[in-house]
N, C-alpha and C positions, 0 to 999 in steps of 0.2 A: 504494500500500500504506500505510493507518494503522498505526501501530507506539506501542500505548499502553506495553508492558510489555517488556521486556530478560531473559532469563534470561543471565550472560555467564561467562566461563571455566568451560565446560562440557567433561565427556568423554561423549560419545553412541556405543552400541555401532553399529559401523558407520561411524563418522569418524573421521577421522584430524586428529588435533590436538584442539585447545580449539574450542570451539563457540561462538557466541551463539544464542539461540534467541529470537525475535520475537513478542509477541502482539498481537495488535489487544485495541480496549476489550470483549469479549466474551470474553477469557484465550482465544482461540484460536490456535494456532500457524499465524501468518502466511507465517515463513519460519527456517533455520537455516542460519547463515552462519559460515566460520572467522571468527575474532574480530577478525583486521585489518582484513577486510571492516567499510566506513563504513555508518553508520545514521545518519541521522537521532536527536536524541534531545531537540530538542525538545516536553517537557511528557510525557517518558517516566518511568517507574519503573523502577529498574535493581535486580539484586540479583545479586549476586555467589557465582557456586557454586564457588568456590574451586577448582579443580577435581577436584570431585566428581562424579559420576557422574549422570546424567539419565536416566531410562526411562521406558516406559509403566507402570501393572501390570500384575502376572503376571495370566494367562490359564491357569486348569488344567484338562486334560481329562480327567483322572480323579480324580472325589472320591466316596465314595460317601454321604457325611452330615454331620452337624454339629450340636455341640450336644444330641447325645443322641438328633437323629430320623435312621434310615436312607431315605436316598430310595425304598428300593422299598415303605417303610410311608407314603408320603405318603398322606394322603387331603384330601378337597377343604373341609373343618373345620380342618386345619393350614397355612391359607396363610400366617396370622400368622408359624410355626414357620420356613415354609422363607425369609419373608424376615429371621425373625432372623436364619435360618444366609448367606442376602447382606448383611446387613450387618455379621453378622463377620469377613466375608471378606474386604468393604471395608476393614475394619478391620485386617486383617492382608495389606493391599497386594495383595488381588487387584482386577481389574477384572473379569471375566468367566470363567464356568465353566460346563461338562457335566457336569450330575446324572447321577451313573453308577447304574445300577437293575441290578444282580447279579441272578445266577440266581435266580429265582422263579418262580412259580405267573404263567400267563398275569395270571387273572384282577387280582392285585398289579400287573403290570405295566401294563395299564392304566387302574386305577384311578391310579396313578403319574404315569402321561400325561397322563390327563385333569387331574388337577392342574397339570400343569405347563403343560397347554396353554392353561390358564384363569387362571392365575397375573399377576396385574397387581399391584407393587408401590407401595406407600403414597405414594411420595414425600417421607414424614416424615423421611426422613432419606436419606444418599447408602449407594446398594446392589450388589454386583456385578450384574451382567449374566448371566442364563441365557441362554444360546444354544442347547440343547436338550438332548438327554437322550443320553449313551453308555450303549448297551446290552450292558453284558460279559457275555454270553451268551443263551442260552440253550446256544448252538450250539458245547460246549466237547467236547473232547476228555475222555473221563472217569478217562483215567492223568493227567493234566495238570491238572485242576479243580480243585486246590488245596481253598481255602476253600468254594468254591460247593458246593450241596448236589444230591448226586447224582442224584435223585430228579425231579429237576426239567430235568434235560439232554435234550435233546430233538433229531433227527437232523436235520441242515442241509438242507432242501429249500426250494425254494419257497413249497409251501403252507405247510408250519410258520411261517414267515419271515411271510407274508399272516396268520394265522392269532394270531401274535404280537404284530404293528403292528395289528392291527386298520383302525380308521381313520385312525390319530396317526399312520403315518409323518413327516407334514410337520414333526413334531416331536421326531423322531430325528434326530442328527445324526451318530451313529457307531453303529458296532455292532463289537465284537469276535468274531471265529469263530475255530474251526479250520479251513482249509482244506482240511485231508485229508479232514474226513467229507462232500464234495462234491467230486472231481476233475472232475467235468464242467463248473467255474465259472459256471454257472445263478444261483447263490445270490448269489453278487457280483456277477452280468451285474443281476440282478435289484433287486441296494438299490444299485447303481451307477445305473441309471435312475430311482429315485427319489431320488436326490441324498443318498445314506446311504452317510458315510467308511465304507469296510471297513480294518479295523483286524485285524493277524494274531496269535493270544494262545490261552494254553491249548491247547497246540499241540504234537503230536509230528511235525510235518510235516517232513520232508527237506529238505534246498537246494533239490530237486528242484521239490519240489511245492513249496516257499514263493514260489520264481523264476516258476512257473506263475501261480499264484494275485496274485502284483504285475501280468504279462503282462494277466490278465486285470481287473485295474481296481483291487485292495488298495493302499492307500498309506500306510498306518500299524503299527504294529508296538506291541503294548500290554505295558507294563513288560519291558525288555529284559533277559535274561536268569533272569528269573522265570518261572515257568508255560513252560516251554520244555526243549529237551533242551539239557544243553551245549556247550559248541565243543566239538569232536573234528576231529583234525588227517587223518581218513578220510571223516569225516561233518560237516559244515562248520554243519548243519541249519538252522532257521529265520533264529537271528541272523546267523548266515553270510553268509546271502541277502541278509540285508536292509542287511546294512554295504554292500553296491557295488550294489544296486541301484538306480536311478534315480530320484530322486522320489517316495522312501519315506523319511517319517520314523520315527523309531524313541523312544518313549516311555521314560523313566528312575524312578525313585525312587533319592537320596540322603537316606535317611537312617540308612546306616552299616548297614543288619539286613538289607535285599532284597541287598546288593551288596557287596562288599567296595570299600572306597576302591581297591582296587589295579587292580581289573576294571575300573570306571569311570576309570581314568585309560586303560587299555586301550584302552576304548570310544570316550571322546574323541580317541585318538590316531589310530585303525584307522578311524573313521569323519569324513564330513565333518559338523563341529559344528553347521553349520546344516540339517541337517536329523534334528538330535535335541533333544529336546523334552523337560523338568524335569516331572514330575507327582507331587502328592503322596500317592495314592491313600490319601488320609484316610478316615478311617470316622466313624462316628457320631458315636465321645467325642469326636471334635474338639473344642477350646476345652475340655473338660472335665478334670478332672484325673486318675491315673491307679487304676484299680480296676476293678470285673467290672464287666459291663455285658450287658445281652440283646443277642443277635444272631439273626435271626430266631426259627426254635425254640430256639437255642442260647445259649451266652456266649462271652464275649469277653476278656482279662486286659489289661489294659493296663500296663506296666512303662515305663516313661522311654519314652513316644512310641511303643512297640512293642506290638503287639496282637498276641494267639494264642489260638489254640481252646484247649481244656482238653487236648486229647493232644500240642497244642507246634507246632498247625501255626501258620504265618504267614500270617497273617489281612488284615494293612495296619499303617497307622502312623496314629497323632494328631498328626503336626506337620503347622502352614501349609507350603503350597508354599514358600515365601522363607527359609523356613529349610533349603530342601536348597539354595538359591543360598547361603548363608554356609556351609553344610558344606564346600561344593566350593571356597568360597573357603581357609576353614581347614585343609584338609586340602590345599593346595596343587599341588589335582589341573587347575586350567585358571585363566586370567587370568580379573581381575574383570568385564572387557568379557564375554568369555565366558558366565561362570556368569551374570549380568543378563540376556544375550541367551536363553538357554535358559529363560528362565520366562516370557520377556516377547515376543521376539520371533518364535523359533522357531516355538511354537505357534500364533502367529497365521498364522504362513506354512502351516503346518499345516492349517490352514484358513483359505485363500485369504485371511486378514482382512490390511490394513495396518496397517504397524508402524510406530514413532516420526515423525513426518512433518508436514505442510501438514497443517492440517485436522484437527487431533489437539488435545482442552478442556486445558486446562494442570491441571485437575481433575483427569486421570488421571497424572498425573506423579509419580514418585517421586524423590526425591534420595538418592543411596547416599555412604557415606563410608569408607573403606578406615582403621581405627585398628590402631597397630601391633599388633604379633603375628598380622597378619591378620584383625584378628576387625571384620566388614561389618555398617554399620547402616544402617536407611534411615529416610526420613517421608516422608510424602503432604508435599507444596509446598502443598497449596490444604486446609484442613479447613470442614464449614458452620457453624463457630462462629464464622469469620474470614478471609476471605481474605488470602493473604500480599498482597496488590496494595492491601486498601484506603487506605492510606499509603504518601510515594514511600519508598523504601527509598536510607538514606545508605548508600553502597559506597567499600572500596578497590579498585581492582583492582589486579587481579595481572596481573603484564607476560605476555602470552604465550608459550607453551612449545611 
């Protein structure tokens, strides 16, 4: 093993104690070792994370825009647009995300795909990663539809489902339904075999039918406790199901308006943490500041990160993902390991991706720092103006703990 580079007094979600983290001369993680563990450090560069906090980035599987353009208005003349909205992302400590393309008109939706599925980034500059497109409906329940627009909901079969991916299934990577408006689970047997997360949202389903619908191949759960009926201590209904069921993750927003901090400390408590997943279900204005905004036919208000239709429904939010990890941090609803793990890790287990590890560019690394009052900051370790590595870095260390 070459060992050009040292990250040392590290806390890694998922280790226990201080860390070292090893790279070879290409910043790839070699190896991560408790810190008394001997290296080698001839002709290394050390640098000292005090111990702070190390992760990959967040990974969000619900965004629906950025920047002013909504995913389901892509067309194949805005590639420039969609990789600005990956390099904001970058920029705001994502690594990879799922263009979420809301209830629309077929036609919209695959012009959408076809963009995405043709989508090759400039390499001008460092950009998150599209992994492919979550599709929050068509297939909603229409007391539960929230923001989606009625008109366009369309009943869960098969053919619709064919009728809807077109050709681009290969570039669908989720899809959110209702389960109820298919009990015969056809509709999940069917984007189960094409390798499409079924994800359960917009949803008046029972325990009944939601414990059905995981049986039958669903393993995600889209914004918990939103678009959904509530706990009732008779009727347990969707999120019920999905807290003990097996191999289902269950999707979040923190950002104080989807949830009450008190629910989400609930949530984290009643559920096991690794299999719930931080999402920002950003909208368009993302990065923008706050004011009306077009939403498909409609607008949009944005208030301190909070977006609603003009009759006051709740639409989504304009904060980054990484800002519902400092909420959850501030609001002293789960440890810092925790709330890092929920944006970063979680979701990648989410989809089967691996998380902090061998074989992981030091590029995606984040360094987090815990300043009093709780309030959690991070930075990218690597930026392409400068590599932290081009110079050895002089270090104290700090005795291990």
């Amino acid at each position: 093993m070459s060992v050009r580079y040292i990250l040392h007094n590290a806390k890694i979600p998922g280790y226990k104690g201080l860390q070292q983290i090893a790279l070879d001369e290409h910043e790839v993680i070699v190896s991560i070792e408790p810190v008394h563990t001997h290296l080698s450090e001839i002709g290394c560069s050390r640098l000292d994370i005090a111990g702070d906090w190390i992760s990959l980035g967040g990974l969000d599987l619900q965004i629906n825009g950025g920047l002013g353009l909504a995913f389901p208005d892509l067309t194949e003349t805005q590639v420039d647009r969609l990789e600005a909205i990956a390099t904001y992302l970058w920029q705001v400590g994502v690594d990879a995300f799922l263009p979420t393309l809301v209830t629309t008109s077929v036609d919209n939706v695959h012009r959408a795909l076809s963009t995405l599925a043709h989508y090759q980034p400039s390499g001008k500059q460092p950009t998150a990663t599209v992994l492919g497109a979550h599709l929050e409906g068509p297939f909603l329940n229409p007391q539960k539809r929230g923001a989606h627009p009625e008109e366009y909901l369309q009943p869960l079969t098969v053919e619709q489902i064919k009728t809807l991916l077109g050709s681009y299934a290969p570039w669908v990577k989720m899809m959110t339904l209702a389960p109820e408006l298919d009990p015969s689970g056809a509709a999940i047997a069917y984007l189960r075999a094409n390798q499409i997360l079924v994800s359960l949202g917009h949803s008046l389903a029972t325990a009944q039918e939601a414990q059905t619908a995981f049986e039958q191949g669903a393993t995600m759960v889209t914004h918990a406790f939103n678009a959904m009926p509530p706990l009732h201590h008779r009727e347990p209904g969707l999120l019920g199901a999905a807290v003990f069921a097996p191999g289902v993750w269950c999707g979040f927003i923190a950002d104080g308006q989807h949830i009450d901090p008190l629910m989400l400390k609930w949530l984290l408590r009643a559920s096991a943490p690794e299999r719930l997943c931080l999402v920002s279900d950003a909208l368009a204005p993302l990065g923008l500041p706050d004011g009306i905004y077009p939403w498909d036919s409609r607008s949009i208000e944005v208030k301190q990160g909070t977006a609603r239709l003009p009759d006051g429904t709740l639409s989504g939010t304009t904060l980054p993902l990484l800002d519902g990890v400092r909420n959850l941090v501030k609001w002293d609803i789960c440890s810092v390991e925790m709330a890092i793990a929920l944006a970063t890790e979680t979701p990648r287990a989410a989809l089967a991706l691996p998380g902090l590890g061998v074989g992981q560019s030091a590029r995606q690394l984040l360094r987090w720092h815990l300043a009093p009052e709780r309030t959690l900051t991070w930075q990218r370790l690597w930026s392409p103006q400068q590599s932290l590595w081009s110079q050895p870095v002089a270090v104290s260390i700090a005795e291990p703990m």
